[in-house]
Every structure is written in structure tokens, then in C-alpha cells.
C-alpha positions as CSV (number, residue, x, y, z in Angstrom):
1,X,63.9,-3.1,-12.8
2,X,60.1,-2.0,-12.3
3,X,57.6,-3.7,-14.0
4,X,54.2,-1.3,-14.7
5,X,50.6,-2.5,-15.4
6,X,47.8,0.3,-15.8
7,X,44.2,1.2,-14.2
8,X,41.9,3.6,-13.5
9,X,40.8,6.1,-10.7
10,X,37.6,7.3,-10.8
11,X,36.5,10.9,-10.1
12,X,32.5,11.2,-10.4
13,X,31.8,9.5,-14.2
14,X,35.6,10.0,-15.4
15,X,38.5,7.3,-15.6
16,X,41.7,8.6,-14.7
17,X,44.8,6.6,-15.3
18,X,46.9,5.3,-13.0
19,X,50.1,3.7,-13.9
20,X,50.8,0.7,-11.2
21,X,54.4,0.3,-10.6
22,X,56.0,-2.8,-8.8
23,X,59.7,-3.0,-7.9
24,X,61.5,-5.7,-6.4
25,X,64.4,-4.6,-4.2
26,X,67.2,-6.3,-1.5
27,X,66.2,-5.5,1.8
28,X,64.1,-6.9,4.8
29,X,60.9,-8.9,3.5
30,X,57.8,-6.2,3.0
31,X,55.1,-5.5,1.2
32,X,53.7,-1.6,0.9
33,X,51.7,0.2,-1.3
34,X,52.3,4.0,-2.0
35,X,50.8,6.6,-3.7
36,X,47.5,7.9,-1.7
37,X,45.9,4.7,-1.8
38,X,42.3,4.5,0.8
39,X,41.9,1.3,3.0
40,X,40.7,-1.0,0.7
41,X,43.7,0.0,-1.9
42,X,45.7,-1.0,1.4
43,X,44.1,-4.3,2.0
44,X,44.9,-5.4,-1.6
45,X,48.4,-7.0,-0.3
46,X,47.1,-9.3,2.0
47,X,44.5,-10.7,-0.9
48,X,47.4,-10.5,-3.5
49,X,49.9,-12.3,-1.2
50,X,46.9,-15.1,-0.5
51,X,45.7,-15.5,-4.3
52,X,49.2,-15.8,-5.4
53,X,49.7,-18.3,-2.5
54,X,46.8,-20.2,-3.6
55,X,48.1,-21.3,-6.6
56,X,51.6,-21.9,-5.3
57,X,53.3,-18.7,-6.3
58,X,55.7,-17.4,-3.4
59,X,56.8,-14.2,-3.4
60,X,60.8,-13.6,-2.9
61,X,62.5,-13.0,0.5
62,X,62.9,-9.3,-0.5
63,X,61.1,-5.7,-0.1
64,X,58.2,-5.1,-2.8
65,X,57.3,-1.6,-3.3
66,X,54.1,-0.5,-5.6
67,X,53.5,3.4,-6.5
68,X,50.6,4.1,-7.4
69,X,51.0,7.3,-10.0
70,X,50.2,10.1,-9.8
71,X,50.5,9.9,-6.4
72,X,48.7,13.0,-5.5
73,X,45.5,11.5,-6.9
74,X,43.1,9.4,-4.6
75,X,42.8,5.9,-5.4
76,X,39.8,3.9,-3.4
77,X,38.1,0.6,-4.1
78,X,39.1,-2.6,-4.2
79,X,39.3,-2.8,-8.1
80,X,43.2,-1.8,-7.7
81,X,43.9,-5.5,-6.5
82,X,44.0,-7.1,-10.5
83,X,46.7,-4.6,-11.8
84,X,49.1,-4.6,-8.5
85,X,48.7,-8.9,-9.2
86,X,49.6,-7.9,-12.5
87,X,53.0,-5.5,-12.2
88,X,54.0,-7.8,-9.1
89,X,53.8,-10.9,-11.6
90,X,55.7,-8.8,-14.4
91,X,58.6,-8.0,-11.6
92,X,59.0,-12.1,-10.9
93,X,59.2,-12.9,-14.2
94,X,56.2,-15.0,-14.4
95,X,54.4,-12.9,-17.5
96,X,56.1,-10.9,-19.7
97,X,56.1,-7.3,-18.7
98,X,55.2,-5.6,-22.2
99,X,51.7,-7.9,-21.8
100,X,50.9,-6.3,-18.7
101,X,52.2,-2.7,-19.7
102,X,49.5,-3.4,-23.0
103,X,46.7,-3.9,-21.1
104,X,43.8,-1.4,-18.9
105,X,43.0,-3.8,-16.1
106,X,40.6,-3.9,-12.9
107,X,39.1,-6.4,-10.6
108,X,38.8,-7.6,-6.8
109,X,40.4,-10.7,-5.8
110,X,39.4,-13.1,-3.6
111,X,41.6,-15.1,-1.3
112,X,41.7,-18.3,-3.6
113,X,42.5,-16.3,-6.6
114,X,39.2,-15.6,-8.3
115,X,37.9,-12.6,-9.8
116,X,35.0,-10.6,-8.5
117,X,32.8,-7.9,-10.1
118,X,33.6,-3.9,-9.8
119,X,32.2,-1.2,-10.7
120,X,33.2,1.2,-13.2
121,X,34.2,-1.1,-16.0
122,X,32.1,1.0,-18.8
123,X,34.0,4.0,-18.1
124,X,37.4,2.0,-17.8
125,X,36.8,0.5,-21.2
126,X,36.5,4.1,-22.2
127,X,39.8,5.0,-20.9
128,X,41.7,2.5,-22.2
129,X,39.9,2.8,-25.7
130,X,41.8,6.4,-25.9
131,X,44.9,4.9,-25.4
132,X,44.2,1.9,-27.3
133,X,44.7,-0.6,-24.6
134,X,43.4,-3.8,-23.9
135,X,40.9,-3.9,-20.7
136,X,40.9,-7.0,-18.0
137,X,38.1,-7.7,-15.5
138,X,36.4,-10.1,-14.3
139,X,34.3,-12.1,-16.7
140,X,30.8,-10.7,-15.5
141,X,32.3,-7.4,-15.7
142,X,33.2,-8.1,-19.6
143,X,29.6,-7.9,-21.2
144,X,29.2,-4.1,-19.7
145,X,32.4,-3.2,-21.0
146,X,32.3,-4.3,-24.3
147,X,29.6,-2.1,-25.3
148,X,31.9,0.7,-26.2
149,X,33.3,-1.2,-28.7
150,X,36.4,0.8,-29.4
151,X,38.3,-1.4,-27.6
152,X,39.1,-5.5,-27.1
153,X,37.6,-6.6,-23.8
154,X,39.4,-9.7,-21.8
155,X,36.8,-11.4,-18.9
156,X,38.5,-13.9,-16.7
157,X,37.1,-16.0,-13.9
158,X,40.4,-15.9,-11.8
159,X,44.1,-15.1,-11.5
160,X,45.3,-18.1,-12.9
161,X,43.3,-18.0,-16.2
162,X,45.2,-13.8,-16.7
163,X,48.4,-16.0,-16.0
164,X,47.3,-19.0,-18.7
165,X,46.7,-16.1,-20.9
166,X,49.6,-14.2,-20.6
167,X,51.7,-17.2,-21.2
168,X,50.1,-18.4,-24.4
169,X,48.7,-21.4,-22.3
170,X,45.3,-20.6,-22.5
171,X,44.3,-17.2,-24.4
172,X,41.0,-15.9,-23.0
173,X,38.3,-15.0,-25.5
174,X,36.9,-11.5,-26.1
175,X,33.9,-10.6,-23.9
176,X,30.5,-10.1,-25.9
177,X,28.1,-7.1,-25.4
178,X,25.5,-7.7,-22.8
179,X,21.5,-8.0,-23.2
180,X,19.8,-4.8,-24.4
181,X,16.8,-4.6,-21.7
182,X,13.6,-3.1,-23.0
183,X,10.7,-3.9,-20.3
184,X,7.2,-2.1,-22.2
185,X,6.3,-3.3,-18.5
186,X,2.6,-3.5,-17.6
187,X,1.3,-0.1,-16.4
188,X,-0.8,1.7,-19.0
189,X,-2.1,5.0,-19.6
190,X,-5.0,4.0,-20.3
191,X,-5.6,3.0,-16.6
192,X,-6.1,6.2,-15.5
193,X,-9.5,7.2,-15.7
194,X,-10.7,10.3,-15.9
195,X,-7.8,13.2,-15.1
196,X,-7.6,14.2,-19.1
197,X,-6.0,17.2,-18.2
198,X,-3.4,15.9,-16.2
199,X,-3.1,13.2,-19.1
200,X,-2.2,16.3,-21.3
201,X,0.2,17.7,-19.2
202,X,1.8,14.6,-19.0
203,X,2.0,14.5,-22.6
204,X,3.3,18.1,-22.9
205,X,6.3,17.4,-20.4
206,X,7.0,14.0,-22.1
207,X,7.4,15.8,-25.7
208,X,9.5,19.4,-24.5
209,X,11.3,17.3,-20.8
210,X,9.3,19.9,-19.0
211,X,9.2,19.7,-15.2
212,X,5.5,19.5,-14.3
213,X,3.9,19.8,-10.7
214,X,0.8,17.9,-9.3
215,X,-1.3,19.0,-6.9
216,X,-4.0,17.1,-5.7
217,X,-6.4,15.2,-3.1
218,X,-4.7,11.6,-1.6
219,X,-5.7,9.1,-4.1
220,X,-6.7,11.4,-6.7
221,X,-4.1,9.6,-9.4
222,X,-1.5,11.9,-9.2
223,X,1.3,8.7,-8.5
224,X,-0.4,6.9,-11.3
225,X,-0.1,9.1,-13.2
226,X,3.5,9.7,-12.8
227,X,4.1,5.7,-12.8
228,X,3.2,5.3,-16.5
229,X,5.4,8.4,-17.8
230,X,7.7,5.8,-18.9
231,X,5.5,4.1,-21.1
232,X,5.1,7.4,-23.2
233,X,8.5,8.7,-23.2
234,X,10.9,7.4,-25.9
235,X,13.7,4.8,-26.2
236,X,17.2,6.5,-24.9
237,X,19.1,6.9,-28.3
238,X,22.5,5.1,-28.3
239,X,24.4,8.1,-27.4
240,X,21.6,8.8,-24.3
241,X,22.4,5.4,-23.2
242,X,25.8,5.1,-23.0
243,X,25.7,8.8,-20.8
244,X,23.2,6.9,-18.5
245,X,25.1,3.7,-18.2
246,X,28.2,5.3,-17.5
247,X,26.2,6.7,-14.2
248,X,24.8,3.6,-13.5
249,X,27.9,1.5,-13.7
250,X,30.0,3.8,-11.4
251,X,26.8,3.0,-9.2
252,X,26.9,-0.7,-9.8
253,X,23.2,-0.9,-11.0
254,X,23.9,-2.2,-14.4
255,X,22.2,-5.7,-14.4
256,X,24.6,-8.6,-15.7
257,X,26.2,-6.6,-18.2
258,X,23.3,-5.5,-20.4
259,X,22.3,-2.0,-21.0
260,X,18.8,-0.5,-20.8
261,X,17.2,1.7,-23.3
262,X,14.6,2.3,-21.1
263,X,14.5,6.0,-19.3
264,X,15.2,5.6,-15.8
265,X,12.6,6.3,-13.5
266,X,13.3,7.2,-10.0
267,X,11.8,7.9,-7.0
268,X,13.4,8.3,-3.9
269,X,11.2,8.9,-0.6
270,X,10.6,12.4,1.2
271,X,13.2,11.3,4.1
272,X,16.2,11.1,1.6
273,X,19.2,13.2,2.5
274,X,20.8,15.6,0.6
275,X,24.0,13.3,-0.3
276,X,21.2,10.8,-1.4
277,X,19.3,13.2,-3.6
278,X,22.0,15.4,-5.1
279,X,25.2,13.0,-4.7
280,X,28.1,13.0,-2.1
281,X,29.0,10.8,0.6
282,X,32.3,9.3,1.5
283,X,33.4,8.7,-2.2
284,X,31.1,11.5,-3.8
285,X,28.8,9.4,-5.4
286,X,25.9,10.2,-7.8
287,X,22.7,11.2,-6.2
288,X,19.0,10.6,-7.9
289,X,19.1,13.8,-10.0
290,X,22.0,12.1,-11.7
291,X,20.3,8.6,-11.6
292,X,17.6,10.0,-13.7
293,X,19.9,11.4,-16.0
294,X,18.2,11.3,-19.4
295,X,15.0,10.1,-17.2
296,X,12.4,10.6,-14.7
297,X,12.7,12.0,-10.9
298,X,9.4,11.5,-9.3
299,X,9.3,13.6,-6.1
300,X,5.9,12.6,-3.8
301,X,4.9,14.5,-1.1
302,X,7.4,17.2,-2.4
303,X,6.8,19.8,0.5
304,X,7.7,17.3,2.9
305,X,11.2,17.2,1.6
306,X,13.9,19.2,3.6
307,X,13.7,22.8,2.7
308,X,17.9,22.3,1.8
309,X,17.0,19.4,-0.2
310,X,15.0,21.8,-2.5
311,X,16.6,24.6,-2.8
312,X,19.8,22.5,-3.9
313,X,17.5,21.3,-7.2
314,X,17.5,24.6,-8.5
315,X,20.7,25.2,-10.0
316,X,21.0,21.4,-11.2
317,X,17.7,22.0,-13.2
318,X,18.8,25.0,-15.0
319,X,22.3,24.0,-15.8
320,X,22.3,19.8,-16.0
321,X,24.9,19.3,-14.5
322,X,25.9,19.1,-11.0
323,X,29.1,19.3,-8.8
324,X,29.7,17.6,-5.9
325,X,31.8,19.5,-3.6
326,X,33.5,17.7,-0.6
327,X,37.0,18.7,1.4
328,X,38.8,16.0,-0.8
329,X,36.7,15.6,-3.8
330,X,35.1,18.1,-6.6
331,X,33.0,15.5,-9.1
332,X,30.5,16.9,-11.6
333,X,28.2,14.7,-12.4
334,X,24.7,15.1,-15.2
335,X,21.8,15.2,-14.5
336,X,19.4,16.0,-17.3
337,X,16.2,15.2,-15.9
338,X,12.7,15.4,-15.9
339,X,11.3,16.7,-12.3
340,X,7.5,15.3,-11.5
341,X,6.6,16.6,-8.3
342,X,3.3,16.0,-6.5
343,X,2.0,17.1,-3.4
344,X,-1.4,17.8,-1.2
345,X,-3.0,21.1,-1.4
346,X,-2.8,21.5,2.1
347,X,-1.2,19.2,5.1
348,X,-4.4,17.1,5.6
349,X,-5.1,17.2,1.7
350,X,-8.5,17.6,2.1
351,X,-8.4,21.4,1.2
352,X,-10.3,21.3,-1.2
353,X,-13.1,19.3,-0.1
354,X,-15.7,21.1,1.7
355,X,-17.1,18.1,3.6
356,X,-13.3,17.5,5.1
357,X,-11.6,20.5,5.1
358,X,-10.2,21.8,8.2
359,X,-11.5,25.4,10.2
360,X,-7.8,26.7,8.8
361,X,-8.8,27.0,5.4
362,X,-6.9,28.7,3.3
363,X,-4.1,29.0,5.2
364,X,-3.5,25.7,5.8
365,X,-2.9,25.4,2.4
366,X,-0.5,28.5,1.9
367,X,1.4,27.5,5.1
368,X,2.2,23.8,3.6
369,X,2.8,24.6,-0.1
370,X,4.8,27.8,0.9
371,X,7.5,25.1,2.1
372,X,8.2,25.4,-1.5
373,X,10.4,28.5,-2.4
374,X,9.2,30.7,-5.2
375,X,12.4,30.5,-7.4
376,X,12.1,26.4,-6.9
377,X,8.7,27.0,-7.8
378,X,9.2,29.2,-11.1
379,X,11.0,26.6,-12.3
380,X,8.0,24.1,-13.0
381,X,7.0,24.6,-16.2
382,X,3.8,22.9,-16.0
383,X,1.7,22.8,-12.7
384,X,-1.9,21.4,-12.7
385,X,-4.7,20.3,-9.9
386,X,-5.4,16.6,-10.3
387,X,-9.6,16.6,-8.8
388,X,-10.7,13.8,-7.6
389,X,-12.2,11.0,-9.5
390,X,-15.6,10.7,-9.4
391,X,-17.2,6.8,-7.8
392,X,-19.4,6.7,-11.1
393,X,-16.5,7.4,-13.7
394,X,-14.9,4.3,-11.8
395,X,-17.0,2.0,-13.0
396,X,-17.2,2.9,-16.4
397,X,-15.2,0.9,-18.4
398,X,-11.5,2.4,-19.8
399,X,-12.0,3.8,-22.9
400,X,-9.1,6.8,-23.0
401,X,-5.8,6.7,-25.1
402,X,-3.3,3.8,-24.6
403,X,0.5,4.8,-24.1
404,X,1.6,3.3,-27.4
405,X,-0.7,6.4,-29.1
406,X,0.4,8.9,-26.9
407,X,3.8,7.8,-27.3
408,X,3.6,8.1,-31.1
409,X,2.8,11.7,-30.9
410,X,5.6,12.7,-28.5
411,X,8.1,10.4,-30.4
412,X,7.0,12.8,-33.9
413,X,7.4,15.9,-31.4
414,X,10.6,14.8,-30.4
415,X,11.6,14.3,-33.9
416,X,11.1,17.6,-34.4
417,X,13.1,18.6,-32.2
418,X,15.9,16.4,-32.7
419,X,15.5,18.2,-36.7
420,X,15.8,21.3,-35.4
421,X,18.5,20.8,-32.8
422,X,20.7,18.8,-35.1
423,X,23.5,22.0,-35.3
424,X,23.3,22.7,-31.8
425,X,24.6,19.5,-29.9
426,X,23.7,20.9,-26.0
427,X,20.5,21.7,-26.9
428,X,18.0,18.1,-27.4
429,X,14.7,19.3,-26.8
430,X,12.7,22.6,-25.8
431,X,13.1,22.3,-22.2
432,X,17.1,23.3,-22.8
433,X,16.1,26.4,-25.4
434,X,18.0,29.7,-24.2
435,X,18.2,33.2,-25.0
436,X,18.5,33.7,-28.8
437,X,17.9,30.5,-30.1
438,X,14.6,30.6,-28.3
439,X,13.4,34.0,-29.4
440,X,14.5,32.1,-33.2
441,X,12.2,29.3,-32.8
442,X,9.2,30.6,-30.2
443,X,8.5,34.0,-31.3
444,X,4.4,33.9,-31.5
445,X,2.8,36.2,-34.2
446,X,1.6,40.0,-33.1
447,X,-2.1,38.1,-32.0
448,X,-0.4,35.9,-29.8
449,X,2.6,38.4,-29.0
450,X,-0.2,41.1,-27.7
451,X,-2.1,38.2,-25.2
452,X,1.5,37.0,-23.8
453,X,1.8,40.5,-22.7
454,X,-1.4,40.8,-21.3
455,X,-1.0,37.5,-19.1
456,X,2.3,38.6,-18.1
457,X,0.8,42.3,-17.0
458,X,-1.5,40.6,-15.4
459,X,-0.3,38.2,-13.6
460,X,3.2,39.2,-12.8
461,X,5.1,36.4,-14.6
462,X,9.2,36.6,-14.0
463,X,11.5,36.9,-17.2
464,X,11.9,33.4,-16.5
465,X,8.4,32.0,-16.4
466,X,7.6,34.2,-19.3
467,X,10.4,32.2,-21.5
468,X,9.0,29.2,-19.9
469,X,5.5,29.7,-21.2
470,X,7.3,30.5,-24.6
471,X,9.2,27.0,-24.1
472,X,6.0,25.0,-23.2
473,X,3.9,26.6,-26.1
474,X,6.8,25.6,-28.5
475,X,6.3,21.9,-27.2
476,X,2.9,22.2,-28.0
477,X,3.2,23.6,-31.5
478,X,5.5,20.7,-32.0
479,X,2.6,18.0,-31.2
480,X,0.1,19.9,-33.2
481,X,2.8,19.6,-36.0
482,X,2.9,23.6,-36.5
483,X,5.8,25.4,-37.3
484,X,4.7,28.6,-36.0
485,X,3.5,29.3,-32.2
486,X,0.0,30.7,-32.0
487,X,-2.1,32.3,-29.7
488,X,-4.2,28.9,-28.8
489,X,-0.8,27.1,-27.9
490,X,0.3,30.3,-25.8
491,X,-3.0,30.2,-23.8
492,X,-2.9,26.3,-23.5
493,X,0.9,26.7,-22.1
494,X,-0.5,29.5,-19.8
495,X,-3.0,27.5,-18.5
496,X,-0.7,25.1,-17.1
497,X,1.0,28.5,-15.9
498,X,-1.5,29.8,-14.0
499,X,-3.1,27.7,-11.3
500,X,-5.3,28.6,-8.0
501,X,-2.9,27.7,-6.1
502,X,-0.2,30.8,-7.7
503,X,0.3,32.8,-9.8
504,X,3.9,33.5,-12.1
């Protein structure tokens, strides 16, 4: 007789079922796994064997066998151990086998029989909700999972308390959703002085999700100012948030079960690798761009990121999606986010300062931001020069916009859009607008048709940047609360077009 249990593989933010058979057969005493399984899949016999000795369960004098199907898919982590405990306790007759056969479980065992937290439980509480299954993890595990709510979720501390369950003994209690986190934090817009243009691009790329690029002295604000695009961006919508937990779970960064509607905000440092910023490694994990998904990716000192690094951002921010191709794994992953780049005008970042600019001026500052590709670079939306602030404007006391009002306008802009969008479910806000549907909803008047033409004469701007100005001015129609695009929000999105330091 073999006795089954069910779990999940996971390929990028996808559960895959994987039925986990155990049969019990005469022969010499042994103990293998089958069915592709990685080391730690391997390892989970010697921790089975020990947990079940632990509470006094021998195994019989005969040769156990677990498949792991379908065996031509790769099974890795140590999550596989709970479900092989599982079918192997079905086989000797120590829980009924239907009970194991109804239930989605994963979890890590420790020698002594407890249960320890995995990853992946969201999405595995997604897979068994589709085949309306029960799902088993360990107890911390349980409040993550629960928040699909399709689905009942069982936490238990060890093996013993799945056993007292299964036997009527002791019937474990469904797992409750975790905390919703909402930090408002401390950081301010409102701490910025000065830099009210770069406040207004700020706002412009919050409303639309339009990348935006900062160029600018050291210490001229331009990491502030990035730091408190949170505080004007809205709350992630339940549908956003369970997208961006599903990442972060996979990832193991969800934080005692409890989902965040925060955006995430990331910002990984100019040495990352390539696996680091665009996913891969051993097990093709997510990279940033997919850990901001529905968030921020701040990128300082953006030259000084490796040239391959850069040029793999350019389909990702087109498209929103990435795949991760390895020899033994293809994973797409999303990776809608919002790009704010900053960088020096020049390698000592003094370009633009006559009383410390270098004798190499301005080719200094054409050989350091030339590091940055022009089709990487036609993809910014918005790019601004962030001055320095003056020492007197220092001591004045703040007296600009708070967050909370800036917020309140991009919130009503994004309303808008969400209006707009509400029959086109791949399209959320301006940023995404393509072809038709943007020549439908961005189509200035003959007055602002006729200057549109004249910039793009005149300065050369690609079909794309062209749409991209169209894009941008749409966003700003939307916070003015006009339906139609005019000429003064075309030459305002142009502005952010065109800087002295390019052109297109």
C-alpha cells in the first residue's frame, strides 16, 4: 500500500504541487528519497528518522521508499521534511491516510520533533486553496498564510501536536491573519528645504510611477529626497499587497506573519551583482527590481553600477516582469517598480561649481554620465539637476508642504487613474499607457499638438521619449484635475525632458 501526503515546489512566485508518496516494502532496512530531490530534500531522512525517534516512534525493519512526483520537477528546501513525516506516518498506520491525503503541508523539522519556519507559506496557502485543501506549517508560519483566506490554515509547534491532531486527541486551532504593518515613519517632506523643483518632480513620479533621475552636487538632497518618496506614495491596495507579499515570502522577509501595506522601498548599493539586482543565484531567487515590486528602487551613485547591471534594467522596466534564466531554472518574476536614480554630474561632483571644478571640465562630466547608455537613459521619464542648497536657506525655518498634503494630491491623481483604468486590468497608472489607449487619453489640443512638434524637431526626442513626455503631461493633467492635456502641462513634462546635461 502507499500512503500520499501533498506539498509544494516552488518555481520563482508559483507553488507547484507535489504529491509525496511513502511505501513500505520487505527487503533490507533503508530509507531513500526519489524524485529529483536537492541536498536538503536528501537530509530530510536523517531529521525524520530522529523526530520520529524522539517521541518513541520506530520505524519497521523494512525498506521505505518516498517519490517525490512529478519527478522530473526540482524539489529544494528543507520545507519537504513535514509532508514525507506525514505519508511515512500514514504507511505505519499511526494517522489515517485520507487525513494526510486532505491536507497541503510544509515545514522543517528539527531533531526533537519541532516545527521550524519556511518560506513560501503565502503562495502554498494559494495552492492548496485551488484544490481546496487544508495547509500545515509551522505555527509562526500560520498568520502569513492565513491571509488568503480561501483556505483553512493549521499551525503546529511540533510533530507530535500534527499527530494529536490527526488522531482526534488534540485538534489544532485555525491560524489567525497576522498584523497589518503601516509605519507613517518619521521622515518628512517637509525637511527638505529648498529643492521645490525636485519636490515637484517627486510628486509627478509619485502620481503617474514615473522613473525619475537626479543629478546633483554631494549633499545637495538628492538621497533625501528619495528617502521620503514613501511618505507620499499611497497605501498598496489589497490586491497590490498580496502580489508583493507573495515576493517577499518566497524571500522570507515577511515579519511574524503580518503583511505590510506600505510600498517597499529598496535600495541596494552600487557593488550589488547582477543576480542581486535582477534575481538568480543558486535557486533563482528574486532580485531588488522584484523586491520593489509595487514600490521604490532607489539607485545612488547610478553610474557607478556595472555597465551589465544597467543595461539588464531596460527590458524589466518596459515590460514588468522579469525572467530569470539559469541552466536548470526559467522563473519569471514582477517587478513593477518605480526607478529613482541619482548620480554626480561629474566623477568628483563638483562640475558644476566653479570654485571646485576640475581643469577637465566638461568632459569629465560626459565621460562619467556616458557610463549610462542612451536607451537606459530614454527610459527616465523625469530627469532634473538638484543645485545646491544655499547656507542662508538653511537656517530659515521649514515652512514647505508636509507629505500628508502632497500625498492627498497624488492619492486624487491616482484615483483618477484607477477610474480610468478600471476596464483595462494591466494598465494601473500612466506610467504603463501604450499605443492606442495612450493616443485615447493624451492626445493634447492643436496649441499643444503644434509645440510638442516643435520640441521634438528640435530636440531630436525618440518615438519613445516623445510618448513619454505625452505619459508625464497626462500625470500632470491628472493632479491639476483636467481632463484634457494642454500646452502648459506639455511644456512642464518637457521640462523635466530636457535637461543640460541631454537632450531626447
Amino acid at each position: 500500500m502507499v500512503s500520499r501526503a501533498y506539498t509544494v515546489a516552488f518555481e520563482g512566485v508559483d507553488a507547484h504541487q507535489v504529491e509525496v508518496q511513502c511505501a513500505v516494502s520487505p527487503g533490507l532496512p533503508a530509507f531513500s528519497i526519489v524524485g529529483l530531490p536537492d541536498k536538503a530534500v536528501s537530509e530530510a531522512r536523517d531529521r525524520v528518522r530522529a523526530a520520529l525517534s524522539s517521541m518513541a516512534i520506530a520505524l519497521p525493519s523494512k525498506r521505505i521508499t518516498i517519490n517525490l512526483s512529478p519527478a522530473d520537477l526540482p524539489k529544494e528546501g528543507s520545507h519537504f521534511d513535514l509532508p514525507i513525516a506525514l505519508a511515512l506516518l500514514a504507511a505505519i498506520d499511526i494517522i489515517p491516510n485520507d487525513a494526510a491525503e486532505g491536507t497541503v503541508s510544509l515545514g522543517e523539522l528539527s531533531l526533537d520533533g519541532s516545527l521550524v519556519p519556511v518560506i513560501g507559506a503565502l503562495p502554498a496557502a494559494m495552492n492548496a486553496a485551488e484544490d481546496n485543501r487544508t495547509l500545515l506549517c509551522p505555527k509562526p508560519s500560520g498568520p502569513e498564510a492565513a491571509w488568503v483566506g480561501a483556505t483553512q490554515v493549521l499551525g503546529a509547534d511540533s510533530l507530535a501536536d500534527v499527530i494529536r491532531h490527526y488522531t482526534g486527541q488534540s485538534p489544532l486551532s485555525p491560524s489567525e491573519p497576522g498584523e497589518v504593518h503601516s509605519d507613517p515613519g518619521t521622515k518628512d517632506l517637509r525637511d527638505v528645504k529648498g529643492q521645490e523643483r525636485a519636490k515637484r518632480a517627486l510628486e509627478i513620479a509619485a502620481a503617474g510611477r514615473h522613473h525619475l533621475f537626479m543629478i546633483g552636487t554631494p549633499g545637495s538632497g538628492k538621497s533625501m529626497l528619495a528617502a521620503r518618496l514613501p511618505t507620499i506614495l499611497p497605501p498598496l491596495t489589497a490586491q497590490e499587497a498580496l502580489e508583493t507579499s507573495m515576493i517577499h515570502s518566497i524571500s522570507g522577509l515577511l515579519d511574524q506573519g503580518g503583511i505590510s501595506r506600505n510600498r517597499p522601498f529598496r535600495e541596494p548599493h552600487h557593488t550589488a551583482s547582477m543576480a542581486a539586482i535582477v534575481g538568480g543565484g543558486r535557486r533563482a531567487s528574486p532580485g531588488e527590481i522584484s523586491l520593489a515590486h509595487n514600490g521604490v528602487l532607489f539607485m545612488d551613485e547610478f553610474p557607478e553600477f556595472p555597465r551589465s547591471v544597467l543595461e539588464t534594467l531596460r527590458q524589466p522596466m518596459e515590460t514588468g516582469e522579469v525572467m530569470v534564466a539559469r541552466a536548470n531554472a526559467h522563473v519569471s518574476y514582477p517587478c513593477r517598480f518605480m526607478l529613482i536614480a541619482a548620480a554626480n554630474p561629474c566623477k568628483c561632483g563638483y562640475m558644476y561649481d566653479p570654485a571646485r571644478a576640475c581643469a577637465r571640465v566638461p568632459s569629465c562630466g560626459e565621460d562619467y554620465l556616458g557610463r549610462i547608455s542612451g536607451p537606459l537613459l530614454d527610459r527616465l521619464d523625469l530627469r532634473i539637476e538638484v543645485p545646491p542648497v544655499a547656507y542662508v536657506d538653511l537656517d530659515l525655518p521649514a515652512n514647505g508642504e508636509t507629505s500628508a498634503t502632497v500625498a492627498a494630491r497624488v492619492a486624487q491623481a491616482r484615483d483618477r487613474q484607477t477610474k480610468r483604468f478600471r476596464n483595462t486590468p494591466e494598465i494601473r497608472v500612466n506610467a504603463e499607457i501604450q499605443g492606442q489607449a495612450l493616443e485615447d487619453i493624451a492626445t493634447p489640443d492643436q496649441e499643444g499638438r503644434d509645440f510638442l512638434n516643435k520640441v521634438a524637431e528640435k530636440f531630436g526626442l525618440s518615438a519613445r521619449g516623445y510618448h513619454r513626455v505625452l505619459r508625464v503631461a497626462r500625470t500632470i493633467a491628472d493632479l491639476d484635475r483636467s481632463e484634457d492635456v494642454r500646452r502648459p502641462h506639455l511644456a512642464e513634462a518637457v521640462s523635466y525632458r530636457i535637461t543640460s546635461s541631454g537632450d531626447g
